[in-house]
C-alpha positions in Angstrom: 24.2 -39.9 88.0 22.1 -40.4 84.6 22.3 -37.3 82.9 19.3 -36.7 80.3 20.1 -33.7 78.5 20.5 -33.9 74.5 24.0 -33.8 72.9 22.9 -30.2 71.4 25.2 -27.5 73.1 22.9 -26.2 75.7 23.9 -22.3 74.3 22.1 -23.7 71.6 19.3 -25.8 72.8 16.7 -22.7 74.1 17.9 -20.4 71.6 14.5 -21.0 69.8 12.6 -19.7 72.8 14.1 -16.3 72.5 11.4 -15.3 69.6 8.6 -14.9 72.1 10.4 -12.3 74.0 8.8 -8.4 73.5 12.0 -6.3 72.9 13.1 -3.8 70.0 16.8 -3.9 71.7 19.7 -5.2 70.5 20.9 -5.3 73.8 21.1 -8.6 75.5 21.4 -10.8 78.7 23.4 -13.9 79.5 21.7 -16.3 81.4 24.2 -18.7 83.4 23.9 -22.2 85.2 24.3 -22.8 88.7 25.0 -26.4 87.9 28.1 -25.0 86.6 28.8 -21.6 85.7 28.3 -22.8 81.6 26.3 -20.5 79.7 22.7 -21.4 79.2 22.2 -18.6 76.3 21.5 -14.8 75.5 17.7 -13.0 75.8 17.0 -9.7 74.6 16.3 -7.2 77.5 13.1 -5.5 77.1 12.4 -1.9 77.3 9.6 0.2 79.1 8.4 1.0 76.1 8.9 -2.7 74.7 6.2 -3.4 77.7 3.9 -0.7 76.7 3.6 -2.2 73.6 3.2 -5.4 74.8 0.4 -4.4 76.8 -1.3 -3.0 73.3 -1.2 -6.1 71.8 -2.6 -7.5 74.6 -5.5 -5.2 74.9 -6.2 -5.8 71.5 -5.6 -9.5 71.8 -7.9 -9.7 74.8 -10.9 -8.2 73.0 -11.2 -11.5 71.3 -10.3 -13.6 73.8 -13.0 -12.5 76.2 -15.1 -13.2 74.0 -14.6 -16.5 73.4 -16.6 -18.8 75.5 -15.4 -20.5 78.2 -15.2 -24.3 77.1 -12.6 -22.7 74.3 -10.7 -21.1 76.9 -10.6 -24.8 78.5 -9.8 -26.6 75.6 -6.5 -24.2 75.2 -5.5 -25.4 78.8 -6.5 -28.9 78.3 -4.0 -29.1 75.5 -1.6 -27.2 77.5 -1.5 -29.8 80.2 -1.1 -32.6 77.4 1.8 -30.8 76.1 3.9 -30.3 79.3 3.7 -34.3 80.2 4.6 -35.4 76.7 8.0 -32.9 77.1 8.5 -33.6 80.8 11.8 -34.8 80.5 12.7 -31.0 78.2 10.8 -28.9 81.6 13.2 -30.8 84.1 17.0 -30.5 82.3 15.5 -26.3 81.9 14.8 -26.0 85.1 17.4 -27.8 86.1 20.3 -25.7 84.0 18.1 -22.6 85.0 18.0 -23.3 88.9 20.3 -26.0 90.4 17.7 -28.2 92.1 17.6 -31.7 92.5 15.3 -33.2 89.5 13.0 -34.9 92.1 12.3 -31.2 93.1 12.1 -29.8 89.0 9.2 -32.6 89.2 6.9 -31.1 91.3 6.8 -27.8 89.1 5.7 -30.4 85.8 3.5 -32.2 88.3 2.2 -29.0 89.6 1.0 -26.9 86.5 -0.4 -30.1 84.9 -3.0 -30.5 88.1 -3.6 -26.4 87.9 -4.4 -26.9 84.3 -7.0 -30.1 84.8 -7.7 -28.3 88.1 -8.8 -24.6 86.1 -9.9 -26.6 83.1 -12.6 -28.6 85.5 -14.0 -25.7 87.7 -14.0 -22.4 85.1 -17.0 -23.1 83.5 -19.2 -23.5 86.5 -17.3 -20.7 88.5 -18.0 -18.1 85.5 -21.4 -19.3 84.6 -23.7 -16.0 85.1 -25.9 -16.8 88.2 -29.7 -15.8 88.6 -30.2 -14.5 92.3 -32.8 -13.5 93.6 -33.6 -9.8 93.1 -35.3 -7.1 95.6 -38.5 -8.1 95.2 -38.7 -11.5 94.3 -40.7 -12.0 90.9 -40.8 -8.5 90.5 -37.0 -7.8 89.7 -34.8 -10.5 88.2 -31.0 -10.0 88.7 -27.9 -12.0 87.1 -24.4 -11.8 88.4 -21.2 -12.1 85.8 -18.2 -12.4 86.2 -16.1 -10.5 83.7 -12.4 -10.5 83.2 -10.3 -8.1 84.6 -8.5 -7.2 80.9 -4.4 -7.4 81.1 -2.8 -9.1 83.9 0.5 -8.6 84.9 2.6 -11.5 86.6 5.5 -11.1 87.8 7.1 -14.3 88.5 10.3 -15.1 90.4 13.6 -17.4 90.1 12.7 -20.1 92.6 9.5 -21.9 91.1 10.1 -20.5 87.4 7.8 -22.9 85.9 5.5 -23.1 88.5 5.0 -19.6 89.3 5.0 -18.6 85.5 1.9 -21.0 84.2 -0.2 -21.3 87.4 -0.8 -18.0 87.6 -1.2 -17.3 84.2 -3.6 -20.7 83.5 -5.8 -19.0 85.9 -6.0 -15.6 84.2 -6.3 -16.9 80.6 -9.3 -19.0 81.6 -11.3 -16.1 83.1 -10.7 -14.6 79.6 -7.6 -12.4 80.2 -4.5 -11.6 78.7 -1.0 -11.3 80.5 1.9 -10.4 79.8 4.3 -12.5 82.1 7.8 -10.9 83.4 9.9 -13.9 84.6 13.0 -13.3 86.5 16.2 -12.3 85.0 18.3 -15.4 86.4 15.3 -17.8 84.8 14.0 -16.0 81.1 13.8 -19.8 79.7 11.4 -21.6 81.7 8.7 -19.6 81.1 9.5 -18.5 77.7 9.1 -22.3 77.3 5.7 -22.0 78.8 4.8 -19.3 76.2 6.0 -22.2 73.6 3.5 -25.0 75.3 0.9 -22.4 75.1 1.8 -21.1 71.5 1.9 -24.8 70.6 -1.9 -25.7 72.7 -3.5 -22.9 70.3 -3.3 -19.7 72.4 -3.8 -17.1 70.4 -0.9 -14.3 69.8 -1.0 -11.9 72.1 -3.0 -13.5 74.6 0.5 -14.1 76.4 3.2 -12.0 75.9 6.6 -12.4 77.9 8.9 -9.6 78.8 12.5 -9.8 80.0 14.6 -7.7 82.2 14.7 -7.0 85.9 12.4 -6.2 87.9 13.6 -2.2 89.1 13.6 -1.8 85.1 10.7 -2.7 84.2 7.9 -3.1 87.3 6.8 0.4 87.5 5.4 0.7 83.8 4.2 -3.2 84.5 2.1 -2.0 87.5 1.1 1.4 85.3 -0.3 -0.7 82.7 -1.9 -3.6 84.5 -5.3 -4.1 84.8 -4.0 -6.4 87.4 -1.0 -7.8 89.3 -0.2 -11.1 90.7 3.5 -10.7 92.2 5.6 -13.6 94.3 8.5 -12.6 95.7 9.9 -10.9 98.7 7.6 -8.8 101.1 9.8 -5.6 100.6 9.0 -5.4 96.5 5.4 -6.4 97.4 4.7 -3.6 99.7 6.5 -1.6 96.4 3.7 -3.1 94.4 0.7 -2.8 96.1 1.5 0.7 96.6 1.6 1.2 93.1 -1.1 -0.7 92.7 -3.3 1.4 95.0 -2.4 4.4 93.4 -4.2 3.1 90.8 -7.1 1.6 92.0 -6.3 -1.7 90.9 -6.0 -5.1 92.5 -3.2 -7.0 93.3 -2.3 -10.3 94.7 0.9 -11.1 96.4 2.6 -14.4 98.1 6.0 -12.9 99.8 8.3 -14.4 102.0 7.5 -16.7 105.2 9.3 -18.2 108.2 7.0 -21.1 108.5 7.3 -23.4 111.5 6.7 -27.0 111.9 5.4 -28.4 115.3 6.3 -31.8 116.3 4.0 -33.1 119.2 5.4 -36.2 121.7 3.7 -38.5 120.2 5.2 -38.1 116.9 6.4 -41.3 115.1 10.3 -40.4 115.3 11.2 -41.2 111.8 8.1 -40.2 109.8 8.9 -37.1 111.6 12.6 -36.9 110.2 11.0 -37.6 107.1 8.6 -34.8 106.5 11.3 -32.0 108.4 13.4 -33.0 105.4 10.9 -32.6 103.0 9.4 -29.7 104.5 13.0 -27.8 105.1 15.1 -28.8 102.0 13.1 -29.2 99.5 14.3 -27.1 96.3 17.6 -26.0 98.6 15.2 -24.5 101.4 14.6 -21.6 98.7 10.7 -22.4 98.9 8.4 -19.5 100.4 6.6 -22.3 102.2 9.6 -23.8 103.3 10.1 -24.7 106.9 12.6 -22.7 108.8 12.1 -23.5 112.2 11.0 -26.3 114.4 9.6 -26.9 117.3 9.9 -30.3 119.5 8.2 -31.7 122.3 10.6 -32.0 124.7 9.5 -35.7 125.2 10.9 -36.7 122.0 13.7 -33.7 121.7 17.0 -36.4 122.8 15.4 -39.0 120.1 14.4 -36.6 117.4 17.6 -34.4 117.4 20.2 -36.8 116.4 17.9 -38.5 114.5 17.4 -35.7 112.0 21.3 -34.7 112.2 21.9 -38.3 111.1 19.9 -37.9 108.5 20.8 -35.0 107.1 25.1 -35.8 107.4 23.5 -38.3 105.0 21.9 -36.4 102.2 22.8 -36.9 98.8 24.4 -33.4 97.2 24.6 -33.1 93.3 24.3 -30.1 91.4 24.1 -32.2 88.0 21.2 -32.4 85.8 19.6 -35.8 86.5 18.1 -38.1 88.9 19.4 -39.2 92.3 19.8 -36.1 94.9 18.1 -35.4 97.5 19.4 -31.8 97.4 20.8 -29.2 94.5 22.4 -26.4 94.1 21.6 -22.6 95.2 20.6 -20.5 92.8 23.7 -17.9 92.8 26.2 -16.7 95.4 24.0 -14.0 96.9 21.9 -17.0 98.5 24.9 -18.6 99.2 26.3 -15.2 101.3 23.0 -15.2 102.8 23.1 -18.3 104.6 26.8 -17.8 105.8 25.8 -14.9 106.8 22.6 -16.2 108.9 24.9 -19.3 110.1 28.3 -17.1 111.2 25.6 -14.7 113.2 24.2 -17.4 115.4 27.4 -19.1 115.9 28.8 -15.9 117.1 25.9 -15.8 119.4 26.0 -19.2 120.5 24.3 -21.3 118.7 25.4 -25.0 117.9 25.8 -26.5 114.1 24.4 -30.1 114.7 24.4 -31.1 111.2 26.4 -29.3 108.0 27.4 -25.8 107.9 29.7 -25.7 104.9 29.5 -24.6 101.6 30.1 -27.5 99.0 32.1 -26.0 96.0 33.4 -29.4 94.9 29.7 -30.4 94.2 28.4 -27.4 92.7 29.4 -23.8 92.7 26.8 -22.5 94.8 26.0 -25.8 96.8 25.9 -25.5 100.8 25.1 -28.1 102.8 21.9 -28.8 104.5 22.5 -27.4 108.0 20.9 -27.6 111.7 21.3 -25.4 114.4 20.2 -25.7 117.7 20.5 -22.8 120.7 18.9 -20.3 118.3 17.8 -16.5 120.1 15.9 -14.0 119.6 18.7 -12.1 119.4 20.1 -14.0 116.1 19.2 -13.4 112.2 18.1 -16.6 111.8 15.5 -16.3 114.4 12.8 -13.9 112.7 14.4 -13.6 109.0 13.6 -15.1 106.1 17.1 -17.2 105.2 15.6 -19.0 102.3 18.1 -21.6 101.9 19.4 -25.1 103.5 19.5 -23.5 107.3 16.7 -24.2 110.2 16.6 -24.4 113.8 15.2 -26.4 116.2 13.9 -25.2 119.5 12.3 -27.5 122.2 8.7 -26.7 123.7 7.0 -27.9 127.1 2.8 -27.8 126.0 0.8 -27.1 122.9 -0.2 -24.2 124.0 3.6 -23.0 124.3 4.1 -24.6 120.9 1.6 -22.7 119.3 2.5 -19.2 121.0 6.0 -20.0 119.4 4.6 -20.8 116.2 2.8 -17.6 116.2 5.6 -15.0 116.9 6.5 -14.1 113.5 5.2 -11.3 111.6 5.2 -14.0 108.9 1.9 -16.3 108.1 2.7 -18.1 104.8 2.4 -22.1 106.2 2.8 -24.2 109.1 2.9 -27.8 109.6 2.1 -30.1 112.8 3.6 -33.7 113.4 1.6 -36.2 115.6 0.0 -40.1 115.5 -3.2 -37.8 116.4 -5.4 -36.6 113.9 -7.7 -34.9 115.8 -4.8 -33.1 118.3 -3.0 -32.1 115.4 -6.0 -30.4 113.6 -6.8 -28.5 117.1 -3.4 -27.5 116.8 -2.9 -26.4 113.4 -6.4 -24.8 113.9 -4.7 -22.2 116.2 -2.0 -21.3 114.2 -1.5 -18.0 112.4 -0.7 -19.3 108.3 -2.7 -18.9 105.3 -2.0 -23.0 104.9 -1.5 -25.0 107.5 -0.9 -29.1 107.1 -1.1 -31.9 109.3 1.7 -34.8 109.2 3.1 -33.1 105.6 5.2 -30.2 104.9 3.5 -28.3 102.3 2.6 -30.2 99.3 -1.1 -31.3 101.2 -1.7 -27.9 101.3 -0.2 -26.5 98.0 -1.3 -29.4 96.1 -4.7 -28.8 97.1 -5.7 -27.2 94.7 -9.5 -26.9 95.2 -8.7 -25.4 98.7 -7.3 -21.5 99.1 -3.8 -20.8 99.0 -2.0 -17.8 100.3 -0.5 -15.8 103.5 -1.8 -13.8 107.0 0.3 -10.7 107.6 3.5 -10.0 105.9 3.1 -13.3 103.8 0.9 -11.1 101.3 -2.5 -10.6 100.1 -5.0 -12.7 97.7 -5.2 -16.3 97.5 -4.1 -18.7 94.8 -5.8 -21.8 94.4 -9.5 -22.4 95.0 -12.5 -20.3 93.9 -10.5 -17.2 94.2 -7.6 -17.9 92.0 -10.0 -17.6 89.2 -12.8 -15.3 90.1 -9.6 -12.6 91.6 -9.0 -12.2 87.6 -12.8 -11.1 87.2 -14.5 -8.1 88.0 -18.3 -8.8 89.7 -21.2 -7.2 87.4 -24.8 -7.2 88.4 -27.8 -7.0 86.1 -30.9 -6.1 87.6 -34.5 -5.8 85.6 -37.4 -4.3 86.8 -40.0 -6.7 85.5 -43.0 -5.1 86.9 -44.0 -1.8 89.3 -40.9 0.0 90.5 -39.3 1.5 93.4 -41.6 4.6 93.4 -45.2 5.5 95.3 -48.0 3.1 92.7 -51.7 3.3 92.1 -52.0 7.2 93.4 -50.6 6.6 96.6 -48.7 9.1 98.4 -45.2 8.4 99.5 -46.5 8.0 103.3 -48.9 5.4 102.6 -46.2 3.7 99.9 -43.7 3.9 102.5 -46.4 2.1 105.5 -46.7 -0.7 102.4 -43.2 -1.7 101.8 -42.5 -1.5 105.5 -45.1 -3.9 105.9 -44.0 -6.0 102.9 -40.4 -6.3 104.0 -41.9 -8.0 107.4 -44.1 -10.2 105.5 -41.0 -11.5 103.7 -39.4 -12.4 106.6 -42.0 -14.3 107.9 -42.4 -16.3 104.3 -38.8 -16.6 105.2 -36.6 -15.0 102.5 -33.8 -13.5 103.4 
């Protein structure tokens, strides 16, 4: 496998990131590869207080930055986006060393944050534009809407997606005028500490974003006490945690957390392009996705084609926990994933349920590699059924109707994404239609959806609140002002008359305007 890392020691080749971490500390924290075990380097652990100050800075930074106007603000992530595609080939060996997945996968974060830059860059300035609308009494009381930023955002970003879910969020905050300071997770400092670098290096100003590092019991509380603010991704426990906190202080808060998102494959489903997108859709990035798919459901007209079909495929994946191209599957991030999916797997197989395709951990190919695994037989009465596994494991169950299909789909408490497989376009979108997810793609996994950038983004139910993506993922980093001007009269009884005879007046004048037909 071509490997396209540098001969520079890798202990050594991120060390220069380290100066854009917040922390007085001598203390430190090594950050290890689950390629293999090597040492990617040391970053200094941040303090509470280290965060307080960061979030004075960025107050202070923020002043200026709001007041900048927008095309500015643009131009910073125009340049941004440049930057990232002229050091792709730096972002994928990071994420790489940082997370174990295949490079095909590390690709889609580059991909990813370059189309939310072009994607923020194109629609801010119409989406923040002040707007006239009409007032109370039209010609008599003028009224503009703004849309001002929300001050200091705090993102809290996790381990899976570290580039991805490090610049998104904060390319949409820093173009509705904000500052953030950005907490990546402790297994993956680098990535976005690189990200601060691209932005450092596209003409942010200082302060405008600040990265802190430690973990996330450490330093959340004072990030959620000093937010104006929080976008969180990560498990649905730590965002109840949050939002709490969050409501506490009257703030906002916008969370994606976990999913168990099903795929529905109807009968008349082209076998192989069905094969295809489960792959996708299930082991992409390990299975440690939030949209992932976990489980799937078959039209038991197709189930004795499509079974071994998939198993064949999968026996036949290409496992490499190497830095490079040409796997169609990395590592895990660290052993606790890797107990986790034992753990799923040993349950149901206690319980019944039959391995059809892998099942073992892969040590010889990476230290926390497991193999891409298919069960079958799966109850209700098994972990795997309603629990998030996040890794390499799904299950297939067979389904009579549609309607059974969808009633399945829906029994989770779960809402993130779903998928539906068919050769009808118009079935499948009746289908996906009725199914409970915040995203929900036809004949694709999650990338039509995801990458969609235009489109909302986010969960139903315990799959979080707020929406990336879209309108909102810009204008939820605003608060909504109104400016209304009395241009003439007012509200009040005019020309002498008393307040029964004003009242018989503007009753008759809100009539009149319905009939000239404002609404």
């Amino acid at each position: 496998m071509t490997q396209t890392v540098t001969d520079t020691p890798v202990v050594n080749r991120f060390a220069p990131l380290v100066r854009h971490v917040h922390s007085s500390q001598s203390a430190m924290s090594e950050v290890y590869s689950p390629t293999d075990g090597q040492l990617l380097g040391e970053v200094p652990i941040s303090s509470p207080l280290d965060v307080e100050r960061a979030f004075h800075f960025a107050r202070l930074a923020q002043r200026r930055w709001g007041q900048e106007p927008v095309y500015r603000r643009v131009q910073v992530l125009k340049r941004f986006h440049d930057l990232v595609l002229a050091n792709r080939d730096e972002a994928l060996d990071l994420v790489q060393l940082e997370t174990g997945k295949a490079r095909k996968d590390a690709l889609e974060e580059v991909l990813d944050i370059c189309v939310n830059a072009r994607h923020y860059a194109k629609e801010a300035g119409r989406l923040l534009k002040p707007r006239r609308v009409r007032g109370a009494l039209p010609g008599l009381v003028g009224v503009k809407a703004y849309h001002r930023p929300k001050g200091v955002v705090g993102v809290i970003a996790p381990w899976n997606y570290p580039l991805t879910l490090a610049a998104s969020d904060a390319l949409a905050a820093i173009v509705a005028g904000n500052a953030v300071v950005l907490k990546p997770d402790s297994k993956t400092p680098f990535t976005a500490l690189w990200v601060a670098d691209m932005f450092e290096r596209a003409g942010l100003p200082d302060g405008v974003l600040s990265v802190v590092a430690g973990s996330g019991a450490g330093l959340g509380p004072t990030i959620v006490g000093q937010s104006d603010f929080v976008m969180f991704t990560g498990s649905t426990g730590v965002g109840r945690v949050i939002a709490a906190g969050c409501g506490e202080r009257l703030i906002g808060c916008s969370l994606e957390l976990g999913g168990k998102n099903a795929m529905v494959i109807l009968a008349d489903a082209d076998i192989q392009k069905a094969v295809d997108i489960a792959i996708r859709g299930s082991f992409a990035n390990s299975g440690q996705l939030c949209v992932s798919t976990e489980r799937i459901y078959v039209a038991q007209q197709i189930w004795d084609d499509f079974v071994p079909a998939l198993a064949e495929r999968v026996k036949h994946m290409r496992l490499s926990a190497n830095v490079g191209w040409g796997a169609d599957m990395g590592s895990l991030i660290d052993n606790g994933q890797v107990e986790t999916v034992r753990a799923h797997l040993a349950d149901a197989r206690e319980k019944g349920a039959t391995v059809v395709a892998g099942g073992n951990a892969r040590p010889e190919v990476g230290p926390y590699v497991f193999e891409p695994t298919v069960l079958t037989g799966v109850t209700d009465q098994m972990q795997a059924y309603r629990n998030e596994t996040f890794g390499p494991l799904i299950s297939l169950y067979p389904f009579a109707t549609d309607a059974e299909a969808i009633r399945l789909a829906n029994d989770s408490d779960y809402g993130l994404n779903a998928s539906v497989v068919t050769s009808d376009i118009k079935r499948g979108q009746a289908v996906a239609a009725q199914i409970k997810a915040g995203t929900v793609n036809v004949n694709e996994g999650y990338a039509a959806a995801w990458g969609s950038t235009s489109a909302p983004m986010g969960g139903f139910g315990d799959s979080g609140l707020g929406r990336r993506h879209g309108e909102d993922g810009i204008l939820k980093y605003t608060e909504s002002q109104t400016v209304a001007t009395m241009r003439a009269l007012s509200f009040g009884p005019q020309f002498g008359m008393t307040d029964e005879k004003w009242g018989d007046l503007l009753t008759k004048s809100v009539g009149l305007m319905k009939k000239a037909g404002f609404k």
